[in-house]
N, CA, C and O atoms as a GROMACS GRO file, in nm:
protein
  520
    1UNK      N    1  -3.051  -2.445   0.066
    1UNK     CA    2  -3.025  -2.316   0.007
    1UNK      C    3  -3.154  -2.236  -0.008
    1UNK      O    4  -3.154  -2.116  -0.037
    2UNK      N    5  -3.254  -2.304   0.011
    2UNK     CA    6  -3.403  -2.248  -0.018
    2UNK      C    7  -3.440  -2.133   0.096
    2UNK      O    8  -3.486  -2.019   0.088
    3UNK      N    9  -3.400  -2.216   0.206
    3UNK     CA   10  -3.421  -2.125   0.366
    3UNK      C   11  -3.328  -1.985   0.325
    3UNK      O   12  -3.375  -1.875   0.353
    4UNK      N   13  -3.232  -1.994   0.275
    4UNK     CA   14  -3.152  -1.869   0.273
    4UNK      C   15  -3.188  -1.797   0.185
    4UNK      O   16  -3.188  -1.677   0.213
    5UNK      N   17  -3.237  -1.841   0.036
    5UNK     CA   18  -3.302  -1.693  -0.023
    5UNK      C   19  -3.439  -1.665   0.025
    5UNK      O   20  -3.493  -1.561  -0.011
    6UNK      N   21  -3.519  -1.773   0.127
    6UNK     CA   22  -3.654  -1.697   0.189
    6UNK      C   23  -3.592  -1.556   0.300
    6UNK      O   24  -3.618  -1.436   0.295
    7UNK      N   25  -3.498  -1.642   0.399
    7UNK     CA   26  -3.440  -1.552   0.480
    7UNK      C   27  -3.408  -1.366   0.406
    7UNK      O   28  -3.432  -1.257   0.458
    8UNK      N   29  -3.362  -1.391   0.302
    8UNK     CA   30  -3.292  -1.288   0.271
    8UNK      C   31  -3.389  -1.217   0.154
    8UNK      O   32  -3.349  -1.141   0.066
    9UNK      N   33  -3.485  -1.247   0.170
    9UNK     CA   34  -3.596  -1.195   0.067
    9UNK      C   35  -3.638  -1.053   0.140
    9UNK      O   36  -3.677  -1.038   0.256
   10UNK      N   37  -3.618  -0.952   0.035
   10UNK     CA   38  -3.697  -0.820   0.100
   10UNK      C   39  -3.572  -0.757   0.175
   10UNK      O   40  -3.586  -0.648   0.230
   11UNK      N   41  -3.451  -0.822   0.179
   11UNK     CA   42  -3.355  -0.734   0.262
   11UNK      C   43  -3.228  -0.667   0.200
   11UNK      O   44  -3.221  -0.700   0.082
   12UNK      N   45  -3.169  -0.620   0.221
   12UNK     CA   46  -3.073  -0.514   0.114
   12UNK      C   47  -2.958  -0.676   0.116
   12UNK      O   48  -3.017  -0.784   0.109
   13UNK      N   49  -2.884  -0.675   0.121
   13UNK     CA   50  -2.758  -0.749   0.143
   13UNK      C   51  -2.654  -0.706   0.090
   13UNK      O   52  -2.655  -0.584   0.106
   14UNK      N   53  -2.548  -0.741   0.027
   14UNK     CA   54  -2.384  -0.706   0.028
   14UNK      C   55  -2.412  -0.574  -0.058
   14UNK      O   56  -2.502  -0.571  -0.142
   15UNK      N   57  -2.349  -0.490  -0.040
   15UNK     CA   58  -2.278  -0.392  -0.143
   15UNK      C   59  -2.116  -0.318  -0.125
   15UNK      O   60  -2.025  -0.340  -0.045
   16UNK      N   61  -2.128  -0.240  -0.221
   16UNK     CA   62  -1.975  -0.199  -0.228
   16UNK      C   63  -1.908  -0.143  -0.085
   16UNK      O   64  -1.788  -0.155  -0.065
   17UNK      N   65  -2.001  -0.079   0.017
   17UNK     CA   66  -2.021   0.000   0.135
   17UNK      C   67  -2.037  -0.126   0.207
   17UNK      O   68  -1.993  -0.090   0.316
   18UNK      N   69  -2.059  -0.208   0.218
   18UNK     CA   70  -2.083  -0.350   0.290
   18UNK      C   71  -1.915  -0.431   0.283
   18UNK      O   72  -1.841  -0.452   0.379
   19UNK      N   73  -1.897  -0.456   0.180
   19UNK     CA   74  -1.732  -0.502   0.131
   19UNK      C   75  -1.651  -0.422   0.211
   19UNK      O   76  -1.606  -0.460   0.319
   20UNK      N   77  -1.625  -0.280   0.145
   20UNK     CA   78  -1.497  -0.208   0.248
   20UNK      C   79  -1.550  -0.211   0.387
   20UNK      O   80  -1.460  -0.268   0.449
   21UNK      N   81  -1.633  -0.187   0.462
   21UNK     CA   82  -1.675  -0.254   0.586
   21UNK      C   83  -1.611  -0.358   0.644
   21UNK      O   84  -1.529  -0.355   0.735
   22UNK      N   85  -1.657  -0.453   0.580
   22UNK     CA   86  -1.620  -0.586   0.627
   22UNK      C   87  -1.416  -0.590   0.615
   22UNK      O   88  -1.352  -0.669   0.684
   23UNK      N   89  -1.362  -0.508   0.535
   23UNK     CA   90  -1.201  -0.558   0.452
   23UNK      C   91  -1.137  -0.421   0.587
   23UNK      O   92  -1.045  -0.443   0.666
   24UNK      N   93  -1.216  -0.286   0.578
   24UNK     CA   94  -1.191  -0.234   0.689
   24UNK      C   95  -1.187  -0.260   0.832
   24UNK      O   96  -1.123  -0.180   0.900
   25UNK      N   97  -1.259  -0.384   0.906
   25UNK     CA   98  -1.242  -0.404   1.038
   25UNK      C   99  -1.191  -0.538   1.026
   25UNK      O  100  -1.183  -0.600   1.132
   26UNK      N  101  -1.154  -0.599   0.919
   26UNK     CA  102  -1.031  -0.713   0.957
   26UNK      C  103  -0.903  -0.653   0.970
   26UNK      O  104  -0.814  -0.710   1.033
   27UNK      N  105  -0.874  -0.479   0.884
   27UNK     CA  106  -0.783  -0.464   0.920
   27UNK      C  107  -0.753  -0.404   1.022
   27UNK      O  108  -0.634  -0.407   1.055
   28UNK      N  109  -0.836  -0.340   1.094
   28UNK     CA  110  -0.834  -0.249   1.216
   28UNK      C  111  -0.823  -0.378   1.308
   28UNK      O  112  -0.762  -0.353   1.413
   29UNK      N  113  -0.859  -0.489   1.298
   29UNK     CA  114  -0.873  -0.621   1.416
   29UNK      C  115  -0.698  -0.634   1.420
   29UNK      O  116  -0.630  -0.643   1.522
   30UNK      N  117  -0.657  -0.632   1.303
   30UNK     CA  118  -0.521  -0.674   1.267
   30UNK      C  119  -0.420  -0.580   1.330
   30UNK      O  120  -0.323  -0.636   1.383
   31UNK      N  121  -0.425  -0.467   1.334
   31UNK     CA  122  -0.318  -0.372   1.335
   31UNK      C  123  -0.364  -0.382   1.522
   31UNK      O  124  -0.275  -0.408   1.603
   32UNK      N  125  -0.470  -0.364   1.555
   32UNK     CA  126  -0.501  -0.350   1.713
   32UNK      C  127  -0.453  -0.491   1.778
   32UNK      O  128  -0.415  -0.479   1.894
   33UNK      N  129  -0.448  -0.603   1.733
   33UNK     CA  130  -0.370  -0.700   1.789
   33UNK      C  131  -0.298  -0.712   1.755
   33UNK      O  132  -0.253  -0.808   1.818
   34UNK      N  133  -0.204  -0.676   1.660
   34UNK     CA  134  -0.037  -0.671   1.660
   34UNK      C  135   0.019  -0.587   1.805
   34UNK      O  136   0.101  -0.615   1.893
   35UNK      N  137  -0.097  -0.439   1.769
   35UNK     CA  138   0.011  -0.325   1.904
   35UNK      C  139  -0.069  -0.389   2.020
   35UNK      O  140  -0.048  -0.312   2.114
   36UNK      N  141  -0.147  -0.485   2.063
   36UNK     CA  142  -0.244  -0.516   2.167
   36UNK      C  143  -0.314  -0.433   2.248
   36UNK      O  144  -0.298  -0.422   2.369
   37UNK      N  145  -0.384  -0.378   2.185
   37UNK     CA  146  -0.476  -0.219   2.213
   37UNK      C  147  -0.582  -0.375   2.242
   37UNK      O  148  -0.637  -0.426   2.144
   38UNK      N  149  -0.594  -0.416   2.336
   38UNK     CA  150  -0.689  -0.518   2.334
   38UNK      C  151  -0.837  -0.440   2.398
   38UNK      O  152  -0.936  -0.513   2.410
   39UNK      N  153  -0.844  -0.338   2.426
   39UNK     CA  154  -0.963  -0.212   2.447
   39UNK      C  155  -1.030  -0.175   2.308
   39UNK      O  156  -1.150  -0.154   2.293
   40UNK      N  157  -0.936  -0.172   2.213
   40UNK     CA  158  -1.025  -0.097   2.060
   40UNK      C  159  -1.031  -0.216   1.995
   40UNK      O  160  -1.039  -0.200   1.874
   41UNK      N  161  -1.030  -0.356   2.036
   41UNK     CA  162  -1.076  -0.429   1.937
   41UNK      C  163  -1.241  -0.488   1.900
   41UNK      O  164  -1.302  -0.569   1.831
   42UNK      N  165  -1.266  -0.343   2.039
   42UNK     CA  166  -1.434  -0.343   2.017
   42UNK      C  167  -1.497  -0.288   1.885
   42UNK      O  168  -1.601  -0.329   1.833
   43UNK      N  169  -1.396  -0.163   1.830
   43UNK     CA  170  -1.448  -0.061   1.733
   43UNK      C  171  -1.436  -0.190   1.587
   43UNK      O  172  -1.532  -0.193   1.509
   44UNK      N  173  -1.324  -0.283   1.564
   44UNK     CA  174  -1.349  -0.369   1.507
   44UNK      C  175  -1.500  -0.418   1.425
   44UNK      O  176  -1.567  -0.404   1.323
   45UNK      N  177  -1.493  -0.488   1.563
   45UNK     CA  178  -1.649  -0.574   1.592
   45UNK      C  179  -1.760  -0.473   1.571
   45UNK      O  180  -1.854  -0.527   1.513
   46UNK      N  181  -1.785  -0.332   1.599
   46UNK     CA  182  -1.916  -0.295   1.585
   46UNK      C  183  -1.911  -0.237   1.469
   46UNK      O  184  -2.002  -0.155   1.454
   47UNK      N  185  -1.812  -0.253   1.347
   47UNK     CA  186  -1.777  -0.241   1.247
   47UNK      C  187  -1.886  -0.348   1.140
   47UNK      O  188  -1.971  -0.331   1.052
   48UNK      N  189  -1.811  -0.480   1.222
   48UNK     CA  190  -1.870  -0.599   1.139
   48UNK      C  191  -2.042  -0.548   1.155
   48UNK      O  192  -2.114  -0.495   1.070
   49UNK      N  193  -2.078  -0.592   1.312
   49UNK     CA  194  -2.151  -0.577   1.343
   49UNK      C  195  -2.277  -0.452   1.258
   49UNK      O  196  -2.396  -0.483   1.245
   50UNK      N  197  -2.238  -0.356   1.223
   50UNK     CA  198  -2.298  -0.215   1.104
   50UNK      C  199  -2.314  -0.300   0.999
   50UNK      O  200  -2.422  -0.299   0.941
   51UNK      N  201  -2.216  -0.385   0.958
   51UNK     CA  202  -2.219  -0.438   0.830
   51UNK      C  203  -2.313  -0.551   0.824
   51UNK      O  204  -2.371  -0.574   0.718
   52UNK      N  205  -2.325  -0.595   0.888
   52UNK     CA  206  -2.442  -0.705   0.958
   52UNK      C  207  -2.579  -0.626   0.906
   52UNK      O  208  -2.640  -0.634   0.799
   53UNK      N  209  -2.605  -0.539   1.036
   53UNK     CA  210  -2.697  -0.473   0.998
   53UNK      C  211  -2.722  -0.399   0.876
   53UNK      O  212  -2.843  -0.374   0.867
   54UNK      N  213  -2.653  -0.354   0.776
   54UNK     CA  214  -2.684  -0.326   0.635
   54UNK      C  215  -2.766  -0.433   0.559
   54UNK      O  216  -2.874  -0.432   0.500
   55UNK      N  217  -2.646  -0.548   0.590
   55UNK     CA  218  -2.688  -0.662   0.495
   55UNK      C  219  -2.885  -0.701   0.536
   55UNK      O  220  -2.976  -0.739   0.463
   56UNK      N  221  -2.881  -0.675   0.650
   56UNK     CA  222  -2.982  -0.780   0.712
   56UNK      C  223  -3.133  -0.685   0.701
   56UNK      O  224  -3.251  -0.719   0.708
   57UNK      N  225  -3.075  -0.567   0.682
   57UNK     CA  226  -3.183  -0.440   0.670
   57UNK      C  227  -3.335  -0.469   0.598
   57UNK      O  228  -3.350  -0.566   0.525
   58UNK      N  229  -3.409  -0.405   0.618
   58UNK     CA  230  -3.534  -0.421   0.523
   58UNK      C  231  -3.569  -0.294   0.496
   58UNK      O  232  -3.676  -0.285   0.437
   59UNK      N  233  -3.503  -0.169   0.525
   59UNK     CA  234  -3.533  -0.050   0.461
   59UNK      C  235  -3.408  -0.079   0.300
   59UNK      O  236  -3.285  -0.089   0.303
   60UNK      N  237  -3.475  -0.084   0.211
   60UNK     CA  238  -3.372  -0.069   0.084
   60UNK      C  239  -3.333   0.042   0.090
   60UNK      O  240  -3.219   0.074   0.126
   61UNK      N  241  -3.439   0.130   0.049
   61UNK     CA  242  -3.394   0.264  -0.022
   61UNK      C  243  -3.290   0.334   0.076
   61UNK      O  244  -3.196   0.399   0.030
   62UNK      N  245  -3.306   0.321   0.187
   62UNK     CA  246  -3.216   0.413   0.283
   62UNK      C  247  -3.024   0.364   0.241
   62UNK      O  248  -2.925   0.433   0.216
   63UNK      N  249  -3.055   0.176   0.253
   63UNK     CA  250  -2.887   0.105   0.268
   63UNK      C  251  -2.867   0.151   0.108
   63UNK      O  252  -2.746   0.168   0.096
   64UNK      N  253  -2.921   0.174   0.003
   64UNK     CA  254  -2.897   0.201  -0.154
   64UNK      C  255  -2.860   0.358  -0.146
   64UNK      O  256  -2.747   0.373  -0.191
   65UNK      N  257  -2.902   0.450  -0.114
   65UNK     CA  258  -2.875   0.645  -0.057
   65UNK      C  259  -2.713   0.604   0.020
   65UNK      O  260  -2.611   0.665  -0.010
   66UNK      N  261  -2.715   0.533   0.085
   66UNK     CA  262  -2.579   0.551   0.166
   66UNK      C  263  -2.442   0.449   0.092
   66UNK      O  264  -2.326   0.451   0.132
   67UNK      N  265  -2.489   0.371  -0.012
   67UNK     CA  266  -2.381   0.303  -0.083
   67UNK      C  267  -2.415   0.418  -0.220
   67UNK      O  268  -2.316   0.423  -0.293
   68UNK      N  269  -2.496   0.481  -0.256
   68UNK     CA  270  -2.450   0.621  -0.350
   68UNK      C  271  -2.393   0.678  -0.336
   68UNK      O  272  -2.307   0.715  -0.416
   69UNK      N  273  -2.416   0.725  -0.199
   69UNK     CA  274  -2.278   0.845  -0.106
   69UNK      C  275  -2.142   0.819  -0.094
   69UNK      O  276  -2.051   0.901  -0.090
   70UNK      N  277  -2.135   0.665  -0.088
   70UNK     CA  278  -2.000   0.617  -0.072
   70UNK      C  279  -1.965   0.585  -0.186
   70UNK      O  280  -1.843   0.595  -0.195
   71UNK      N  281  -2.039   0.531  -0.334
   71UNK     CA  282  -1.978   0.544  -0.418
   71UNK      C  283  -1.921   0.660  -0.473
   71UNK      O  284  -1.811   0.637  -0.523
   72UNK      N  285  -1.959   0.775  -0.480
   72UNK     CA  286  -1.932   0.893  -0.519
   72UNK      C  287  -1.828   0.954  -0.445
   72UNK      O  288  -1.744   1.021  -0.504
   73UNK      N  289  -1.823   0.936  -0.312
   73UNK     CA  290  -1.674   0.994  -0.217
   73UNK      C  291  -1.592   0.865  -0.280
   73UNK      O  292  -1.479   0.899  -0.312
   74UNK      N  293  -1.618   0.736  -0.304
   74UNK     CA  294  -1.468   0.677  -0.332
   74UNK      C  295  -1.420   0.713  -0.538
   74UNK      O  296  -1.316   0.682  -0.597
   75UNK      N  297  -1.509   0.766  -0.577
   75UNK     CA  298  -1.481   0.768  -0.696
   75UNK      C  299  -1.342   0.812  -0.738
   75UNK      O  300  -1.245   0.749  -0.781
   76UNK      N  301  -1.361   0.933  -0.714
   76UNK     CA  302  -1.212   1.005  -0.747
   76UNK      C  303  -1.096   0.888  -0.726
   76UNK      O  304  -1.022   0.867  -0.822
   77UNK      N  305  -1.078   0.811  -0.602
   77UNK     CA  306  -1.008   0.765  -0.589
   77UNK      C  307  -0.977   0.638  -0.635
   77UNK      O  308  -0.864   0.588  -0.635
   78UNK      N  309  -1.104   0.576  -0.682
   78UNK     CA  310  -1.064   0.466  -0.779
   78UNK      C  311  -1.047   0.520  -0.967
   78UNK      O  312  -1.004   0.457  -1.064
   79UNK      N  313  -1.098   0.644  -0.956
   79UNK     CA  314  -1.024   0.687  -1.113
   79UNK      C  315  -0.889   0.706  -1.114
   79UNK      O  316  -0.825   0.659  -1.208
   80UNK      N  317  -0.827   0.775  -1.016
   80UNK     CA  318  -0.691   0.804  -0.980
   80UNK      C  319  -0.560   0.679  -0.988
   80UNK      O  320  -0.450   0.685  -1.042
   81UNK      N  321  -0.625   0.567  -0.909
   81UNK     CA  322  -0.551   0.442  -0.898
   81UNK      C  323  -0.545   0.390  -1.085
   81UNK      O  324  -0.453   0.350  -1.157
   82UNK      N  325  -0.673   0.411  -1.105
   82UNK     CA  326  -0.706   0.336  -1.281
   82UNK      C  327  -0.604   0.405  -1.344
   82UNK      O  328  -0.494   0.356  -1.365
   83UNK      N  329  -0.647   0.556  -1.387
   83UNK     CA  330  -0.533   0.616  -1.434
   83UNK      C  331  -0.387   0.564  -1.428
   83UNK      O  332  -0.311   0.521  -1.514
   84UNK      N  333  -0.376   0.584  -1.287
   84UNK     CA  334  -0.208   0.575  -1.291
   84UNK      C  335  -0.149   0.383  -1.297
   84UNK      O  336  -0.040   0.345  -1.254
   85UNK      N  337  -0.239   0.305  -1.353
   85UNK     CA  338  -0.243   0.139  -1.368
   85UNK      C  339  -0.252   0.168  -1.570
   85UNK      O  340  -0.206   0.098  -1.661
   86UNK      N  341  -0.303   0.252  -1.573
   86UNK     CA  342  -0.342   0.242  -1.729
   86UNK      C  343  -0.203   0.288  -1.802
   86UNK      O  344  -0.140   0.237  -1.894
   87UNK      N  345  -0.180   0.416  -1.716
   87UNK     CA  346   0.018   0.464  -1.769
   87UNK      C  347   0.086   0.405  -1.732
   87UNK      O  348   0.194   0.446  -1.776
   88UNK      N  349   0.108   0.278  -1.637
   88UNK     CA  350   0.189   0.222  -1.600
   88UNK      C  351   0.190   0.067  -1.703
   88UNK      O  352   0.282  -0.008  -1.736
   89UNK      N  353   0.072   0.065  -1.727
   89UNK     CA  354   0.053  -0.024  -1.858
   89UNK      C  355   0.098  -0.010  -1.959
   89UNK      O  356   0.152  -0.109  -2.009
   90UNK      N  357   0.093   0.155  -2.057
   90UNK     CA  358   0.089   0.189  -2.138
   90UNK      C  359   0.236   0.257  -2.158
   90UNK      O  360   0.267   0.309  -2.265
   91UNK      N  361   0.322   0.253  -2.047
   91UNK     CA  362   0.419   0.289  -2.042
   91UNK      C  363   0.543   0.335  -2.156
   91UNK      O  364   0.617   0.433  -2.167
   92UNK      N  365   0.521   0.205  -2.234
   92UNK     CA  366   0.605   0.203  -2.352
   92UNK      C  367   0.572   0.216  -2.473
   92UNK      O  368   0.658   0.227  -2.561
   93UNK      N  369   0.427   0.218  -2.499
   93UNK     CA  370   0.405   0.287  -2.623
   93UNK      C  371   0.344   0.386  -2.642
   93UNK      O  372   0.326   0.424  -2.758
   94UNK      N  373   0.277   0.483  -2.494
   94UNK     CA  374   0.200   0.572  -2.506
   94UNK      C  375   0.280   0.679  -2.365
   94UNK      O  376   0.330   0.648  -2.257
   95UNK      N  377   0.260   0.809  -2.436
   95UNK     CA  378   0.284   0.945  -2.304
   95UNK      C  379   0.135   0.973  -2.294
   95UNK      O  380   0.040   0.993  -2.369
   96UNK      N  381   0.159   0.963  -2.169
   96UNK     CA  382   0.041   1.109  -2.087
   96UNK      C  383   0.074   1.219  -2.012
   96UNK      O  384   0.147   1.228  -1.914
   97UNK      N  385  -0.013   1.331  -2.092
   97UNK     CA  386  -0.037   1.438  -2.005
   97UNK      C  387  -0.194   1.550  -1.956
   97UNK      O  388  -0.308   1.505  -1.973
   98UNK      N  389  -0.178   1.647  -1.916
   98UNK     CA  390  -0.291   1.680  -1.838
   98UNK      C  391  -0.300   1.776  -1.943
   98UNK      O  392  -0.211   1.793  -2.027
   99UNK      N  393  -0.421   1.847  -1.936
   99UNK     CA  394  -0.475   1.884  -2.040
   99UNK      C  395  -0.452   2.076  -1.973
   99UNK      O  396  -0.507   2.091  -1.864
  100UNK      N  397  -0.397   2.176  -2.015
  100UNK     CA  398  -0.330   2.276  -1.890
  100UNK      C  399  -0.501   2.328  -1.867
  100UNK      O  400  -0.534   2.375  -1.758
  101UNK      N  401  -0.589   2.316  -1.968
  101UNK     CA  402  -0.688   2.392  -1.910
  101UNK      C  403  -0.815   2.349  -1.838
  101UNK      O  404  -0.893   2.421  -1.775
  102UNK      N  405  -0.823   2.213  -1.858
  102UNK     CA  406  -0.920   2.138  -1.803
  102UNK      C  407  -0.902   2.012  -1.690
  102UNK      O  408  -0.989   1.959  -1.621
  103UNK      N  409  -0.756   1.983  -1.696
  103UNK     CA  410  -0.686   1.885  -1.624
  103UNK      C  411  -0.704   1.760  -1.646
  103UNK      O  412  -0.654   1.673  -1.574
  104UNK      N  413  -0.827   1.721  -1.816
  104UNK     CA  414  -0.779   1.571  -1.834
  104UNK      C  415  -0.665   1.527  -1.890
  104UNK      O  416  -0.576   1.580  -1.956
  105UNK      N  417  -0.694   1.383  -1.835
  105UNK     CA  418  -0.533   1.342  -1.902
  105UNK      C  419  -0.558   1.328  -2.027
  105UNK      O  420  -0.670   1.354  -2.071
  106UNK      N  421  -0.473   1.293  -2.093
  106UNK     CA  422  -0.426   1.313  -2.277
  106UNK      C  423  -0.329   1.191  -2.306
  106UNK      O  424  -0.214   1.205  -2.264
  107UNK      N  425  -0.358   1.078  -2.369
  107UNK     CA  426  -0.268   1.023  -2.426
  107UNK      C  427  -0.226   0.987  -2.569
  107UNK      O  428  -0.306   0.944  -2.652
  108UNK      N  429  -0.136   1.001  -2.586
  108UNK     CA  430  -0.021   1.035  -2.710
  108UNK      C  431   0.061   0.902  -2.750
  108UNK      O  432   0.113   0.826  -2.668
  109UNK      N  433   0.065   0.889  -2.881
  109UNK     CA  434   0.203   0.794  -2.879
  109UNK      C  435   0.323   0.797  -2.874
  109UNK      O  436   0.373   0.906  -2.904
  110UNK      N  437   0.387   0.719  -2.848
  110UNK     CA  438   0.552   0.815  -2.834
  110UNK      C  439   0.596   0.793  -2.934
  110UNK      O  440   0.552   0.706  -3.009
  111UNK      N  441   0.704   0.876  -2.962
  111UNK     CA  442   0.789   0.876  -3.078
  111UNK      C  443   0.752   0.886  -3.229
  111UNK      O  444   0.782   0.827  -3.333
  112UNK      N  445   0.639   1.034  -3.173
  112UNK     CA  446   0.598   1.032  -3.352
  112UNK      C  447   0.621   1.218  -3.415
  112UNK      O  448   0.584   1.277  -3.516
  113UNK      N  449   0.720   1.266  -3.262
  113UNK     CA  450   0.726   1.412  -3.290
  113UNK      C  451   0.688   1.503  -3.216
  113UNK      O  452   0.657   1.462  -3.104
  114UNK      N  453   0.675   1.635  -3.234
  114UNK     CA  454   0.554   1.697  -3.211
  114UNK      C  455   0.430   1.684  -3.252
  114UNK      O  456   0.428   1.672  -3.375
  115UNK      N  457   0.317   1.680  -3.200
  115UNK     CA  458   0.158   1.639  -3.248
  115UNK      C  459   0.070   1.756  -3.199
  115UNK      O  460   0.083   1.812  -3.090
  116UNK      N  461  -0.032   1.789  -3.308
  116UNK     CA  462  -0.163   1.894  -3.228
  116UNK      C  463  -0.247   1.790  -3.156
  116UNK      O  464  -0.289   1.689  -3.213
  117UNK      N  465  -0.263   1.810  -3.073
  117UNK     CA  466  -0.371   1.654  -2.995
  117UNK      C  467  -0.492   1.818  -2.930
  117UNK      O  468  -0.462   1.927  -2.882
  118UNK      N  469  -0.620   1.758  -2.963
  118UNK     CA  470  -0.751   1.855  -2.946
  118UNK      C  471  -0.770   1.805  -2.813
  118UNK      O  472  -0.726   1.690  -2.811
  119UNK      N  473  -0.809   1.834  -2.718
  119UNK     CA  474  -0.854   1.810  -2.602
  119UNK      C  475  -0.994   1.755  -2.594
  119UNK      O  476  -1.079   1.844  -2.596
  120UNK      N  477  -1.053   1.598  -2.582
  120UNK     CA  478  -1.219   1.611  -2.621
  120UNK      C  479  -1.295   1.656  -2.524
  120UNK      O  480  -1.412   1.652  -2.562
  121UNK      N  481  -1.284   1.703  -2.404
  121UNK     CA  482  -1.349   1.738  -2.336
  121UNK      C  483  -1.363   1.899  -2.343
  121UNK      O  484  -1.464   1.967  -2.327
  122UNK      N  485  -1.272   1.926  -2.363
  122UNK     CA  486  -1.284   2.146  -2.378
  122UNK      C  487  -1.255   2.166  -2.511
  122UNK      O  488  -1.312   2.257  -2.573
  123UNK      N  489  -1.175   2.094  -2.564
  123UNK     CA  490  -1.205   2.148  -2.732
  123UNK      C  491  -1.076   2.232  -2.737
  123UNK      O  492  -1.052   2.316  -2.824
  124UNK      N  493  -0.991   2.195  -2.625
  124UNK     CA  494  -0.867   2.331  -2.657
  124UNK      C  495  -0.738   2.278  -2.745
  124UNK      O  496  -0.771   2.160  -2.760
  125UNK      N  497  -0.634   2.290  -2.800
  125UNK     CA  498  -0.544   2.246  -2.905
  125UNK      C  499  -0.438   2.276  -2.861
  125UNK      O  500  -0.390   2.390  -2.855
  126UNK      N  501  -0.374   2.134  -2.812
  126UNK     CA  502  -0.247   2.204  -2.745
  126UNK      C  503  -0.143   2.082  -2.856
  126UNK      O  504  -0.164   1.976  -2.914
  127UNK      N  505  -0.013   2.189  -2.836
  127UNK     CA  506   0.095   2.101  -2.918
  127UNK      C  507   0.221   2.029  -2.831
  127UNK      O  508   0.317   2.078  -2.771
  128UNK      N  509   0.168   1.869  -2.857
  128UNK     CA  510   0.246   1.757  -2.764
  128UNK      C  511   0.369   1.751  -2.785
  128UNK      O  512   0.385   1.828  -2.880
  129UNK      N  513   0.500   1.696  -2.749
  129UNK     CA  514   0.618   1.673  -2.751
  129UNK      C  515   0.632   1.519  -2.753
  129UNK      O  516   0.700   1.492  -2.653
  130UNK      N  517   0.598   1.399  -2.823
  130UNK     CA  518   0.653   1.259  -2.789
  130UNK      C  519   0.753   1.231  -2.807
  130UNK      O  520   0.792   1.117  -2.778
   0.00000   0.00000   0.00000
């Protein structure tokens, strides 16, 4: 195990941009040999292959700038999934809604009336229905 953290000393290795990489061209391998596009199961491989080269890199700062970029384009979309896992959780003892002037969500308990609920992000006062 010694050879492998000398090997890997000084080089970027896995990140979040490294992961979907790697989970992205098993599935592109997958779907291209089901329809047997046996021509694009190159784009696959030079998939892995990028991901290879991230891991194996010795410029940091550059492979760390391009897993920022990709964290920030996937953001939205892992708040979106959370959100709608958190109401689907919360289903039965809590309502949500969007806030009309700022668009956060708002959650409420159910079944306690009408409520003034303040918005904490804009400060605006809207009156809920649970």
């Amino acid at each position: 195990m010694n050879w492998l953290r000398r090997f890997m000393y000084g080089r970027y290795g896995l990140d979040t941009l490294s992961k979907f990489l790697f989970v992205l061209s098993f599935i592109l391998y997958i779907i291209f040999a089901i329809l047997r596009l046996e021509i694009l199961l190159i784009i696959p491989l030079g998939i892995i292959g990028y991901t290879y080269f991230r891991c194996f890199s010795r410029n940091i700062q550059k492979r760390h700038n391009e897993n920022i970029k990709f964290n920030l384009l996937i953001k939205p979309v892992k708040n979106f999934f959370n959100i709608k896992k958190r109401m689907f959780k919360d289903r039965k003892t809590h309502k949500y809604f969007k806030c009309p002037q700022c668009k956060q969500y708002l959650r409420v308990p159910k079944n306690k009336g009408k409520l003034q609920v303040t918005c904490p992000k804009c400060k605006q006062t809207i009156i809920a229905k649970t």
